[in-house]
C-alpha positions as a Markdown table, in Angstrom:
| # | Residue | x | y | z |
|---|---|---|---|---|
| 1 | Unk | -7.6 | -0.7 | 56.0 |
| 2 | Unk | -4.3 | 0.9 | 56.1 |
| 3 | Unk | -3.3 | 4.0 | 54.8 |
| 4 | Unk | -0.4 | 4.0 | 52.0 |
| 5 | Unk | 2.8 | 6.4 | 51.7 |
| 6 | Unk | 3.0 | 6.9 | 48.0 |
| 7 | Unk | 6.3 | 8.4 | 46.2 |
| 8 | Unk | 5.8 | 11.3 | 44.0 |
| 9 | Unk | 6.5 | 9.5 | 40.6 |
| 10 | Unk | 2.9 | 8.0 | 41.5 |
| 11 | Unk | 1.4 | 11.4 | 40.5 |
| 12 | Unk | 2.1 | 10.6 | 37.2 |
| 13 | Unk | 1.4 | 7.1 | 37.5 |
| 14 | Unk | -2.2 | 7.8 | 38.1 |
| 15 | Unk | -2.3 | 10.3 | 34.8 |
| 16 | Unk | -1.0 | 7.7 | 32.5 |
| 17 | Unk | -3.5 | 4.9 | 34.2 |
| 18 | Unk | -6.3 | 7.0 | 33.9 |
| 19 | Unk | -5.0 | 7.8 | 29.9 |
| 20 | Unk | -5.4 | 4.2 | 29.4 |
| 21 | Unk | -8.3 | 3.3 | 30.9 |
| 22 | Unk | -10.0 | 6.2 | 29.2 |
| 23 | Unk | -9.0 | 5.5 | 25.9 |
| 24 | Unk | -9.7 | 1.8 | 26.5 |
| 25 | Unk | -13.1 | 2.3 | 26.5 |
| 26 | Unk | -13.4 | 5.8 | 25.4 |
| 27 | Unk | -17.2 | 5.5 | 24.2 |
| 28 | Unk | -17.9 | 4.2 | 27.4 |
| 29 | Unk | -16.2 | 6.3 | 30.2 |
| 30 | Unk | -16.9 | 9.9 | 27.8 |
| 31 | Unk | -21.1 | 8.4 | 28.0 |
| 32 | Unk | -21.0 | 8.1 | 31.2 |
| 33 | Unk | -18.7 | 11.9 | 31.9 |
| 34 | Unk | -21.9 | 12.9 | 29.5 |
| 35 | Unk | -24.3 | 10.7 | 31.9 |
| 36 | Unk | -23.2 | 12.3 | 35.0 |
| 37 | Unk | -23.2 | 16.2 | 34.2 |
| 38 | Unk | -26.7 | 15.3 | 32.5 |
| 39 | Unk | -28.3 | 13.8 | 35.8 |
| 40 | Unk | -26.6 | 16.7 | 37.7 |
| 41 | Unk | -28.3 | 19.1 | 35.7 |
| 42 | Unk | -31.5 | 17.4 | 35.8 |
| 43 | Unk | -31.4 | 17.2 | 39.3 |
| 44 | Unk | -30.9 | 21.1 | 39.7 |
| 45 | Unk | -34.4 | 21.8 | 37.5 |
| 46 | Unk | -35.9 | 20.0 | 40.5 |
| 47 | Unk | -38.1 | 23.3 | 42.1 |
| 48 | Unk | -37.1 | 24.7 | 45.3 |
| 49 | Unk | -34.6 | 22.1 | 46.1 |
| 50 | Unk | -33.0 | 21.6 | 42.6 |
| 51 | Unk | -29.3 | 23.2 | 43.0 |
| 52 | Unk | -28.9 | 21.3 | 46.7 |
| 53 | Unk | -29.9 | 17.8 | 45.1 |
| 54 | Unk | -27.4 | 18.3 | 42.5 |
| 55 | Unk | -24.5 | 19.1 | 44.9 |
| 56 | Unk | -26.2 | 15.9 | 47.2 |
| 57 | Unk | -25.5 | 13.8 | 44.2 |
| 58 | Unk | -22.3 | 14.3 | 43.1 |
| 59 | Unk | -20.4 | 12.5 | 46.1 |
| 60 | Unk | -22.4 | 9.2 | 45.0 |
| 61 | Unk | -22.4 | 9.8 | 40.7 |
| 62 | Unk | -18.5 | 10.1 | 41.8 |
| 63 | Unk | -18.4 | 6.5 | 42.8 |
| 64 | Unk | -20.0 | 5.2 | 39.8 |
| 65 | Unk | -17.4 | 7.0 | 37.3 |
| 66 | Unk | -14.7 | 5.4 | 39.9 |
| 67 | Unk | -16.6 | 2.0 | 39.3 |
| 68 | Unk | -16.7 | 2.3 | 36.1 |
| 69 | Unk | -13.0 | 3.1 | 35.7 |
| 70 | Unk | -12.4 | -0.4 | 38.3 |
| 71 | Unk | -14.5 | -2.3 | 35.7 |
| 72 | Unk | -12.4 | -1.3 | 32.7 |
| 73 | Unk | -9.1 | -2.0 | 35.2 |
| 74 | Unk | -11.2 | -5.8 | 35.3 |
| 75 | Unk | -11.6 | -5.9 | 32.0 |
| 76 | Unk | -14.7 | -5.9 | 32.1 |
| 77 | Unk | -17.2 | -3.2 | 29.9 |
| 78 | Unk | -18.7 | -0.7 | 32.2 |
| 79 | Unk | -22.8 | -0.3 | 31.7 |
| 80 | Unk | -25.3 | 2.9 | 32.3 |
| 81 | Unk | -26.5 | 1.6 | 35.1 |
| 82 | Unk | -22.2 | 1.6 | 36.9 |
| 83 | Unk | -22.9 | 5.4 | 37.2 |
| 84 | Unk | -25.8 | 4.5 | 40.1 |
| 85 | Unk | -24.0 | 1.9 | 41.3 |
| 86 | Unk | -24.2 | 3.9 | 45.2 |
| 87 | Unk | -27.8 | 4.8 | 44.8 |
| 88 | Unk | -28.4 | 1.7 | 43.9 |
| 89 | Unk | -27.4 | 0.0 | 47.0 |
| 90 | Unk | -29.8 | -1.1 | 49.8 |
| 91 | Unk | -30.8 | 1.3 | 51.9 |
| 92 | Unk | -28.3 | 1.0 | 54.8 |
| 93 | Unk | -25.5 | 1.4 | 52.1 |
| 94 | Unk | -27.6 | 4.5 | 50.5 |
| 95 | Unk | -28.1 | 6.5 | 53.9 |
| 96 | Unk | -24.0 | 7.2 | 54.6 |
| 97 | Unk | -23.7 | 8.0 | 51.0 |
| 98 | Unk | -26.3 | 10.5 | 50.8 |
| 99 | Unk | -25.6 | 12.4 | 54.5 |
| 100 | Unk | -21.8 | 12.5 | 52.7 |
| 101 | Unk | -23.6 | 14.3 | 50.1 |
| 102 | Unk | -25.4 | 16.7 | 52.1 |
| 103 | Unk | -22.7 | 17.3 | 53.7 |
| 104 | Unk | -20.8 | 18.6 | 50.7 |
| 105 | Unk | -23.9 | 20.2 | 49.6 |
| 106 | Unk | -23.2 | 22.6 | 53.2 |
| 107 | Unk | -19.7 | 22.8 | 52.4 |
| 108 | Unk | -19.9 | 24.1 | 49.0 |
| 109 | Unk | -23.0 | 26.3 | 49.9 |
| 110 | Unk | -20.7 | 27.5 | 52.7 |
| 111 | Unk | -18.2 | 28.4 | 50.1 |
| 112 | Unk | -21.1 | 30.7 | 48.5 |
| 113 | Unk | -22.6 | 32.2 | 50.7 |
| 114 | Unk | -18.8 | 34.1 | 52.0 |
| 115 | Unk | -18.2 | 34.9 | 48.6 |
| 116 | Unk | -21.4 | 36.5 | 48.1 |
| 117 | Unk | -20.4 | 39.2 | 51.3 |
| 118 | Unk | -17.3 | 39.8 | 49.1 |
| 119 | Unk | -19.2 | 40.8 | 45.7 |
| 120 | Unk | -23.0 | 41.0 | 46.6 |
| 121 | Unk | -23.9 | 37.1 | 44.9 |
| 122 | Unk | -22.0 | 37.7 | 41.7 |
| 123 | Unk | -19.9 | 35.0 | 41.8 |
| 124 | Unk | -22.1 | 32.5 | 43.8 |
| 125 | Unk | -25.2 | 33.2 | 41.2 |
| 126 | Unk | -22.6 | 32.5 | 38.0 |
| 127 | Unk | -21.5 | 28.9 | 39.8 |
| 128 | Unk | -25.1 | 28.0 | 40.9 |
| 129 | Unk | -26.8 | 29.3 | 37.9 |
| 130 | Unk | -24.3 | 28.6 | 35.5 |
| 131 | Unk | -24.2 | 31.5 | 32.0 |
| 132 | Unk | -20.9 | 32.9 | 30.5 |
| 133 | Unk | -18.9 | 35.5 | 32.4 |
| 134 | Unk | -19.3 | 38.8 | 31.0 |
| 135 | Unk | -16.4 | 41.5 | 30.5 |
| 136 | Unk | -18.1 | 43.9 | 33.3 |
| 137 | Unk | -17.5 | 40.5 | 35.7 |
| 138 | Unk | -13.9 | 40.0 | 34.5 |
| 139 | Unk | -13.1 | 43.3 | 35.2 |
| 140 | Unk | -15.0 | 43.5 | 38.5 |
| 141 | Unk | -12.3 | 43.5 | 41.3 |
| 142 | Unk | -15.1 | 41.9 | 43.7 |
| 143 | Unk | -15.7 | 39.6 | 41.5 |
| 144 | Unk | -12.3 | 38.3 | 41.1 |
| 145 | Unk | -11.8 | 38.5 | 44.9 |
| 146 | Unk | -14.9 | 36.5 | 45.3 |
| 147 | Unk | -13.9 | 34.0 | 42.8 |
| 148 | Unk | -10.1 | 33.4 | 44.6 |
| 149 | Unk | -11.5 | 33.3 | 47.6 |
| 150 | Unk | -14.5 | 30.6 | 46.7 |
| 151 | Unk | -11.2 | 28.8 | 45.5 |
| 152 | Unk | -9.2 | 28.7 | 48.5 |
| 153 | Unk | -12.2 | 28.1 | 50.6 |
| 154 | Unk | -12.8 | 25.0 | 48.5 |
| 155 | Unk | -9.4 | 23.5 | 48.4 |
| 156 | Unk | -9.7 | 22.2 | 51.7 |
| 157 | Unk | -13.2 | 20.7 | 50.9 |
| 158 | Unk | -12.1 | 19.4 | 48.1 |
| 159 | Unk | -9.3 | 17.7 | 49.5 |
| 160 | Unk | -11.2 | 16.0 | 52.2 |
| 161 | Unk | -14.0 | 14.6 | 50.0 |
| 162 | Unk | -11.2 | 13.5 | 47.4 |
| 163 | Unk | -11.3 | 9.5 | 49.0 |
| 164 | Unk | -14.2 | 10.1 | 51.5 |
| 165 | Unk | -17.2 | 8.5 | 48.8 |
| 166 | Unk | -14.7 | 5.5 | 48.0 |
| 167 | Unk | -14.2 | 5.0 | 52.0 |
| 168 | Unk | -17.8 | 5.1 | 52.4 |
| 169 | Unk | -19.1 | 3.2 | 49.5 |
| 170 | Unk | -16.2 | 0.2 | 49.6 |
| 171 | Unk | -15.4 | 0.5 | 53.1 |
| 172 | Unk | -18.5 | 1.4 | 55.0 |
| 173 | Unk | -16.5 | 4.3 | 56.8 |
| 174 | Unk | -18.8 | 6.4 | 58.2 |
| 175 | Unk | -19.0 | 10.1 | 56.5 |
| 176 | Unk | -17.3 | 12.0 | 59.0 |
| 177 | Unk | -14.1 | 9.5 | 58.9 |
| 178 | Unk | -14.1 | 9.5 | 55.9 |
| 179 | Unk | -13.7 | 12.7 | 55.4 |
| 180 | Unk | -10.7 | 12.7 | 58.6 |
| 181 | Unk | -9.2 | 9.8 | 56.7 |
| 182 | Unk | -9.4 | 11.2 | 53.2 |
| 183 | Unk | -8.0 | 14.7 | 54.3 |
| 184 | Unk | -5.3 | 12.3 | 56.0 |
| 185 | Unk | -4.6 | 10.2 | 52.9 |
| 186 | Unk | -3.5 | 13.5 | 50.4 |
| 187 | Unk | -1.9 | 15.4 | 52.8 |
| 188 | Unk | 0.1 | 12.3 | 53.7 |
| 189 | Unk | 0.8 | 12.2 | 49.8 |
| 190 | Unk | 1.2 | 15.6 | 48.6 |
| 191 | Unk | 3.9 | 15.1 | 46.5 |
| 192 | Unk | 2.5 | 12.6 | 44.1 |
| 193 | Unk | -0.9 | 14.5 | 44.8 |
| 194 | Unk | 1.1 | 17.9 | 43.6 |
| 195 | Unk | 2.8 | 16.0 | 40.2 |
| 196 | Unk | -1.0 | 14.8 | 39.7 |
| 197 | Unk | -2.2 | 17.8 | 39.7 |
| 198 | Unk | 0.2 | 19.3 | 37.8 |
| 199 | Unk | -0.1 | 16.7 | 34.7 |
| 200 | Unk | -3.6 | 16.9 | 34.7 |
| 201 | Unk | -3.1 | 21.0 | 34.1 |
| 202 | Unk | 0.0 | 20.3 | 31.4 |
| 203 | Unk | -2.7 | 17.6 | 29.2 |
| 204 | Unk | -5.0 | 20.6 | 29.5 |
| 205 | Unk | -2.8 | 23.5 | 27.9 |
| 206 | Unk | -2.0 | 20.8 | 25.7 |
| 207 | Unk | -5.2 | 19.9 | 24.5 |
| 208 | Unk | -6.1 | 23.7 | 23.9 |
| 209 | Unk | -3.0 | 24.4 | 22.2 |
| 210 | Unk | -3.4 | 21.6 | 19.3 |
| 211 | Unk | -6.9 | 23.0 | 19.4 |
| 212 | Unk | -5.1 | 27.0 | 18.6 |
| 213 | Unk | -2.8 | 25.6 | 16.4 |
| 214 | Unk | -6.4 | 23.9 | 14.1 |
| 215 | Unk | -7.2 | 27.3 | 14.3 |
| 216 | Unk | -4.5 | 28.6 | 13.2 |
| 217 | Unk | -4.0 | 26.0 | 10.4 |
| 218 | Unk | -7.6 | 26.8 | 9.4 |
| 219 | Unk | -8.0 | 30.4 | 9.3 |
| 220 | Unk | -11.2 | 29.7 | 11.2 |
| 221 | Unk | -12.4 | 30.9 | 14.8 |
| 222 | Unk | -15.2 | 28.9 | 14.7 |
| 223 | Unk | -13.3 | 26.1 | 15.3 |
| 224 | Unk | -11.5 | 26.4 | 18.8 |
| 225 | Unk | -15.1 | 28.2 | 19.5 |
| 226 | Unk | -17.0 | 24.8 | 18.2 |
| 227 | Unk | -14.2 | 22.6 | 20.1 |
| 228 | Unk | -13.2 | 24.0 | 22.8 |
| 229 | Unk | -16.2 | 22.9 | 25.0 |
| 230 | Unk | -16.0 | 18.9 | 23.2 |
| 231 | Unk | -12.1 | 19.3 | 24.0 |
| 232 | Unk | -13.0 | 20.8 | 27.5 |
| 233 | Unk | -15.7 | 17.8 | 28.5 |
| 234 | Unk | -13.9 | 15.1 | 27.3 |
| 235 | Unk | -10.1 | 16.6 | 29.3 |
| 236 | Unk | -12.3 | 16.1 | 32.3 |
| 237 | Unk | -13.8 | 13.3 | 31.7 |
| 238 | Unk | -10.0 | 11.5 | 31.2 |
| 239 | Unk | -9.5 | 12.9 | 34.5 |
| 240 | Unk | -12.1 | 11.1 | 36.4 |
| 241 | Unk | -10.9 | 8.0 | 34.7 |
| 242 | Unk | -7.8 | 8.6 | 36.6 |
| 243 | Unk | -9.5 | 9.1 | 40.3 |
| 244 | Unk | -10.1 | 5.3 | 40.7 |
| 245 | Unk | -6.2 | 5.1 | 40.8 |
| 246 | Unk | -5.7 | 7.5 | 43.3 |
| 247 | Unk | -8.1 | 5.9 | 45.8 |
| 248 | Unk | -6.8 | 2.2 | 45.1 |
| 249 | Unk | -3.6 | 3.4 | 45.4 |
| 250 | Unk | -3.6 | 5.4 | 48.6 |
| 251 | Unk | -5.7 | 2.7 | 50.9 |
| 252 | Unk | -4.8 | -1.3 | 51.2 |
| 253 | Unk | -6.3 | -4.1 | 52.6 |
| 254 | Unk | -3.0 | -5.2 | 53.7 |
| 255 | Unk | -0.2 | -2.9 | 53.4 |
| 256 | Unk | 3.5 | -2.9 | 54.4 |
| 257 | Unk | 3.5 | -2.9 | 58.5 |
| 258 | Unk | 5.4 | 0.3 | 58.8 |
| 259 | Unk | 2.2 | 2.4 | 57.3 |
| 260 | Unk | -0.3 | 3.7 | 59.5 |
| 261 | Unk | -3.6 | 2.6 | 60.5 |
| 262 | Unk | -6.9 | 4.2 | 60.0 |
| 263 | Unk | -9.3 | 2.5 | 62.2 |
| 264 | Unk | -12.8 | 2.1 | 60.5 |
């Protein structure tokens, strides 16, 4: 396996890609987007344990919205079942996928728990327990302190569990190089990782402007407030169609011989 050195244009690359396999099968991939937040919610009712299991989880659910989106590359229709495609596995496969989950499950709690000595919980309680933010919270200075800071803090987390399930589950890289190689494989890419990033934020704005200007056309509030959460879920589930790409494209089998090597 052999790390790739991607130009920027490949940013945008991986939008359009993961447009078209979204919109290839757009029943499929937005039922499964719908799967995935369902089972992660239903995994944090679980007593006692219920938000850690969720966060466990989403490393492998991950993988099966990548599978499915390598399915629909295939040609190939992508079933309920694609989304547990890691838990599935036997149980050598299933141990490294689910130690990778607990580890993010630290990470992210990690995250909370130093926000929560900036504002008292405020921002950790919203994120674990979910609820609307509130004007007092908006205008809470600790609160937005806790909230950039959470972010910062989980850039870095997010950036080295970005390939490590995919490196696990395809590769059988162990969790901890995976998440070495992973936090390798964007920094090594930034540029197309940046432009990536980037798009996915301009189809965003654009998607919620078409939804002000219905309003607007309308007359009606009621109908960016009835749409913006349908136009929210299904923005994000087009960009998990696109996180296959980024993987397939950033490791290869056999790559040119001038690109680096990451030893499994």
């Amino acid at each position: 396996m052999k790390l790739q050195i991607l130009p920027a244009r490949t940013g945008a690359q991986w939008v359009r890609e993961g447009l078209r396999a979204f919109f290839r099968q757009p029943l499929a991939m937005a039922g499964l987007f719908f799967m995935f937040m369902a089972a992660l919610s239903l995994a944090a009712f679980v007593p006692l344990i219920g938000g850690l299991l969720a966060l466990v989880l989403v490393p492998a659910l991950t993988v099966g919205l990548m599978a499915a989106t390598r399915e629909i590359e295939a040609g190939k229709f992508p079933m309920p079942l694609t989304l547990f495609v890691a838990l599935r596995a036997d149980a050598p496969a299933r141990r490294p996928m689910l130690l990778l989950g607990l580890l993010y499950a630290v990470a992210v709690l990690l995250v909370m728990a130093a926000s929560a000595l900036i504002d008292g919980g405020n921002f950790a309680q919203l994120y674990v327990n979910g609820g609307g933010i509130t004007p007092e919270l908006v205008t809470d200075p600790q609160f937005r302190v806790a909230m950039w800071a959470s972010t910062l803090l989980y850039l870095p987390i997010s950036i080295a569990f970005w390939h490590a399930p995919a490196l696990v589950h395809w590769h059988g890289v162990t969790p901890v190089k995976s998440l070495f190689f992973s936090l390798v494989a964007v920094l090594k890419n930034t540029r197309a990782f940046l432009l990536y990033g980037a798009l996915w934020m301009a189809v965003s704005v654009g998607v919620a402007m078409v939804l002000l200007v219905i309003t607007a056309i309308s007359g009606s509030a009621a109908v960016a407030s009835a749409g913006l959460l349908p136009a929210a879920l299904m923005v994000a589930a087009m960009f998990f169609s696109s996180l296959w790409f980024t993987f397939r494209d950033s490791f290869a089998v056999s790559p040119p011989d001038d690109s680096p090597s990451l030893p499994v």
